[in-house]
C-alpha positions in Angstrom: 0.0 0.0 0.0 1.0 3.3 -1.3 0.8 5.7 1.6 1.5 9.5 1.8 2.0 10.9 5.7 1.9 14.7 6.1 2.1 16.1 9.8 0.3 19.6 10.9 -1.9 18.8 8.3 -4.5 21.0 9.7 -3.8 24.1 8.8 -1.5 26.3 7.0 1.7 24.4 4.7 0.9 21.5 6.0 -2.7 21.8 4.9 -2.0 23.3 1.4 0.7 20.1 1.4 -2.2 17.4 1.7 -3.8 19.3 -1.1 -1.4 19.4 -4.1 0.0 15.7 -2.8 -3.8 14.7 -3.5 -3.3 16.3 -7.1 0.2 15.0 -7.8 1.2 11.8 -5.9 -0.1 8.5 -6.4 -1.2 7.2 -3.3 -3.4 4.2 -2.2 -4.2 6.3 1.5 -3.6 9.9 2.7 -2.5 9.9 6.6 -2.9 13.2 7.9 -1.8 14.0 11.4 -2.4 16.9 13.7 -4.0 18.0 17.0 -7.6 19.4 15.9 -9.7 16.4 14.2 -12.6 18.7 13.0 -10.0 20.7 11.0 -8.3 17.0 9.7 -12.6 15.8 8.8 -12.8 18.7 7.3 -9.8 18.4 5.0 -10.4 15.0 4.3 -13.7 15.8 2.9 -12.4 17.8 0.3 -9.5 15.9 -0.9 -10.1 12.9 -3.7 -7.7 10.2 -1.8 -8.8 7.7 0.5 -7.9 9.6 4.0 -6.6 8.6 7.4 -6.8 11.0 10.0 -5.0 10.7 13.3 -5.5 13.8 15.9 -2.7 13.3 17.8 -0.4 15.5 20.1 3.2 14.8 19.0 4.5 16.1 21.3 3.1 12.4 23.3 5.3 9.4 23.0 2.3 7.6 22.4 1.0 9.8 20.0 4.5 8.4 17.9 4.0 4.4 19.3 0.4 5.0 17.9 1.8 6.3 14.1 4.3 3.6 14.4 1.4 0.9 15.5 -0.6 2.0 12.5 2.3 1.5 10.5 3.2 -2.0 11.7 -0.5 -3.1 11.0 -0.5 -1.9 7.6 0.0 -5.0 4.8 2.9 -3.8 2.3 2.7 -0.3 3.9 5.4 1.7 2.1 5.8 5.5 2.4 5.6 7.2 -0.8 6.2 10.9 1.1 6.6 12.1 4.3 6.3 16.1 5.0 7.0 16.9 8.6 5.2 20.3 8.8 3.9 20.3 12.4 5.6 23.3 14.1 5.1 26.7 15.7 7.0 29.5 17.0 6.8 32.6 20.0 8.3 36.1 19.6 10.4 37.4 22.5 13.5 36.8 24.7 14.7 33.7 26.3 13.3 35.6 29.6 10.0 36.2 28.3 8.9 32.7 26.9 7.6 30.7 29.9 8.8 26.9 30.6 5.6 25.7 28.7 6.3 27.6 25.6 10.5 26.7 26.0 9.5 23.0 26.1 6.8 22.9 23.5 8.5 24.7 20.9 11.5 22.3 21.3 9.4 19.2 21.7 7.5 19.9 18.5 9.7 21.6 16.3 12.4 19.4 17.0 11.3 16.1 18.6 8.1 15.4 17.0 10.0 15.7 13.6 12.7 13.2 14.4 10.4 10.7 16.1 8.2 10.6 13.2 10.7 10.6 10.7 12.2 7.7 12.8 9.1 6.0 12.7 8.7 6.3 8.8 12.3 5.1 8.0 11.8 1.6 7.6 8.9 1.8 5.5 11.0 4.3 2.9 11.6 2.5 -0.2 13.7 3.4 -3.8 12.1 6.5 -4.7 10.6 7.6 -1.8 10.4 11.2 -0.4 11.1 13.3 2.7 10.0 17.2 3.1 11.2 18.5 6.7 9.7 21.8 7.1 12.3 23.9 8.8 13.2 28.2 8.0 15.4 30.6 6.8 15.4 31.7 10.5 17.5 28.5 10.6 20.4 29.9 8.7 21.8 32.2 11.6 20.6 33.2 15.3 18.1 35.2 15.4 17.4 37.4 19.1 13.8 38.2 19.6 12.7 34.6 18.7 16.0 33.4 19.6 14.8 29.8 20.5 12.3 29.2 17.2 15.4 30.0 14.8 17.4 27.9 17.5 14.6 24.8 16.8 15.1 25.1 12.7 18.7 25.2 13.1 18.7 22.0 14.2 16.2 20.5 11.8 18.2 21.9 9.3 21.4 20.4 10.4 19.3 17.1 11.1 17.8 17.1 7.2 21.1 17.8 5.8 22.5 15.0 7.5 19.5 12.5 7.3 19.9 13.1 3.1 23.1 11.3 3.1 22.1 8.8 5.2 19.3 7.7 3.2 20.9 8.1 -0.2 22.0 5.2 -0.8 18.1 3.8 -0.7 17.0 6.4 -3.4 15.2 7.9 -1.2 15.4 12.4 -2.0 15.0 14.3 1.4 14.8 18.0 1.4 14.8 20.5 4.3 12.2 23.3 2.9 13.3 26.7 4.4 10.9 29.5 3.0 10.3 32.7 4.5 7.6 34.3 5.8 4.2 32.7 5.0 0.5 33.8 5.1 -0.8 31.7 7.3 -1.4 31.9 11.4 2.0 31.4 12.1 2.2 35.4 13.2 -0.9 35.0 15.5 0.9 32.5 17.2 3.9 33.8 17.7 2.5 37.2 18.8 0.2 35.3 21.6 3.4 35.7 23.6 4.3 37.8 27.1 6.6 39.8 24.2 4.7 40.3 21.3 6.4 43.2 20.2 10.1 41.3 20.2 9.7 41.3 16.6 7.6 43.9 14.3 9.3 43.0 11.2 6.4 43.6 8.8 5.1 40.3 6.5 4.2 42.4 3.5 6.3 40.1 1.5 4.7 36.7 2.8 4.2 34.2 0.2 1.0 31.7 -0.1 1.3 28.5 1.1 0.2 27.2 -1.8 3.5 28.8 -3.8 5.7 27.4 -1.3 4.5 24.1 -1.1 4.3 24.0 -4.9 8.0 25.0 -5.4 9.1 22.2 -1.9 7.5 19.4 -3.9 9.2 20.2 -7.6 12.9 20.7 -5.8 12.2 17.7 -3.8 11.4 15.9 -6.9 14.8 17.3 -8.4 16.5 15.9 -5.6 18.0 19.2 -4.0 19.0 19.2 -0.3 17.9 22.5 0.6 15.0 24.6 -0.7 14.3 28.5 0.2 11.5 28.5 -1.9 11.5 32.2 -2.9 14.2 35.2 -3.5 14.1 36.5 -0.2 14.9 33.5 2.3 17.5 32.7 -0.6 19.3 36.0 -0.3 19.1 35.0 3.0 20.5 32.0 2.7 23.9 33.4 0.9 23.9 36.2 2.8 24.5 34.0 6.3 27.0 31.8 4.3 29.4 34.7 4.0 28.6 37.6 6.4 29.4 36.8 10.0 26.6 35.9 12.2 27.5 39.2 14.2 26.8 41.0 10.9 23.8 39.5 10.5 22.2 39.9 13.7 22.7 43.5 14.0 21.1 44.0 10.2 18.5 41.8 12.2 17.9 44.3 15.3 17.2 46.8 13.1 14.7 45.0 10.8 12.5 43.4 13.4 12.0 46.5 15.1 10.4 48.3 11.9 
């Protein structure tokens, strides 16, 4: 059985994910996992592919045993594509961000993806596909949501490495790092005991559907990394060479405007 498994699938990328995967992959099932199961119903409604919904908190070690029991009980299950796109981030210092929002933000952005992606491995095949949603926030530290960029740093780092790893299997993973999108990432972040840390204005935010359009066709090429749009690839260049004290001062000023 074909299967396609696309986390934070209820809302945002991860939604707009599920909906051109549906259009372009062949799949015999469409797993969709995140925490709110009208918003999954609701999605699975509209899409053409049998659906599987799991409303699950992956933050939970069950929440992972369950994915990985579902997995195990599936006949010939083999993961066509996986897109990790469960994640979330909070404006304001290390000070300001309580031990809820420390942990969570760590345990989602980082941990969820791994386990997951753990889970998934063995049922990767030739051909197979890996999307781990990370941000051109990873590409240098960032103060004033200091720990988010801190999370995509590491899944960066962690895609980069897990590519090589799985190469030899044929299997093309891509660590998608756009800039800012339209989607309630900024309501989130700005629900915060800072919410003025950073006032960097999104005029320039693309649709998720662009993004997740242009992760899917450089995944398909087989590239490693994917900005998917000018800005987060100027970005990209510009942390390669400039030093990261460089960088965050050109920072202090921008988030402030």
């Amino acid at each position: 059985m074909k299967i396609g498994i696309i986390t934070g699938a209820s809302s945002g990328l991860g939604r707009e994910f599920a909906r051109q995967i549906d259009r372009t992959v062949q799949l015999d099932e469409l797993w969709l996992v995140a925490r709110r199961e009208d918003r999954l119903l609701e999605l699975a409604n509209r899409l053409e592919r049998p659906c599987r919904i799991f409303p699950l908190d992956l933050k939970e070690k069950s929440s992972i045993l369950q994915l990985e029991e579902a997995l195990s009980d599936c006949p010939g299950a083999r993961v066509e594509i996986l897109v990790c796109a469960a994640g979330f981030g909070k404006f304001g210092r290390a000070e300001d961000l309580s031990l809820e929002e420390t942990d969570s933000m760590i345990q989602v952005n980082c941990q969820a993806a791994v386990d997951v992606t753990r889970a998934v491995i063995p049922y990767l095949g030739k051909g197979s596909r890996v999307l781990e949603v990370c941000s051109c926030a990873g590409f240098q530290p960032l103060q004033g949501m200091n720990l988010y960029a801190a999370t995509k740093a590491f899944l960066l780092n962690y895609t980069r490495a897990l590519r090589w790893e799985l190469a030899g299997r044929g299997v093309r993973v891509t660590a998608v790092c756009p800039y800012w999108i339209q989607t309630e990432f900024m309501q989130v972040a700005r629900d915060t005991q800072n919410p003025k840390a950073v006032r960097h204005c999104t005029r320039m935010a693309q649709k998720p559907s662009t993004v997740a359009a242009w992760a899917l066709r450089m995944n398909r090429a087989g590239l490693a990394v994917t900005t998917c749009g000018p800005m987060a690839f100027v970005q990209r260049f510009a942390a390669k060479f400039l030093p990261n004290c460089v960088i965050m001062t050109l920072w202090e000023g921008i988030r402030r405007v």
